[in-house]
N, C-alpha and C positions, 0 to 999 in steps of 0.2 A: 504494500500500500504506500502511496507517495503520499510526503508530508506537504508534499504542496496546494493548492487548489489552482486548475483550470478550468476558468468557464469555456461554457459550450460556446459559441459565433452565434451571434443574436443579428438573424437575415430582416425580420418585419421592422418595416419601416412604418411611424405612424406619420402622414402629415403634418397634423397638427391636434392639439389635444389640450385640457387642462387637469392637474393634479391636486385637490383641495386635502390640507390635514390641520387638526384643529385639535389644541392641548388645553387642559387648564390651568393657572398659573398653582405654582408651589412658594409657598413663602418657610421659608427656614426660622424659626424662633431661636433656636440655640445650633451651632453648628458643632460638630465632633472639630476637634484638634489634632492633629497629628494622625501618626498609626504606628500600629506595635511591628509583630514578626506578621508576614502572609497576608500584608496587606490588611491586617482586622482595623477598624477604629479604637483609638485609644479610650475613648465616651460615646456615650448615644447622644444622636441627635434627637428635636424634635419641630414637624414641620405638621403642616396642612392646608389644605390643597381650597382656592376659591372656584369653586367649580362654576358661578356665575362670569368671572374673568378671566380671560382663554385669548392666548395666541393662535391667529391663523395663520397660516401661509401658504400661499398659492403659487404657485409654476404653470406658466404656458406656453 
């Protein structure tokens, strides 16, 4: 098995098109500092999400 990855040739061609994706924002209250061994946080964080306030962003 190769550790690499090869994508396939991508032949379809679209004209033209729009791509719409829409998040909600995250607001952070206390953020972790640092980190120990393996990448863990040294503290927990604590956040929560304004599901009424959301970034879109569109591509065409």
């Amino acid at each position: 098995m190769s550790d690499r990855f090869y994508p396939a040739a991508y032949t379809e061609i679209i004209p033209q098109g729009e791509v719409c994706w829409q998040a909600p924002s995250n607001i952070a209250l206390i953020k972790y500092w640092g980190k120990k061994e393996v990448q863990i946080p040294r503290n927990p964080s604590l956040s929560f999400t304004l599901t009424a306030c959301a970034t879109r962003t569109i591509v065409q």
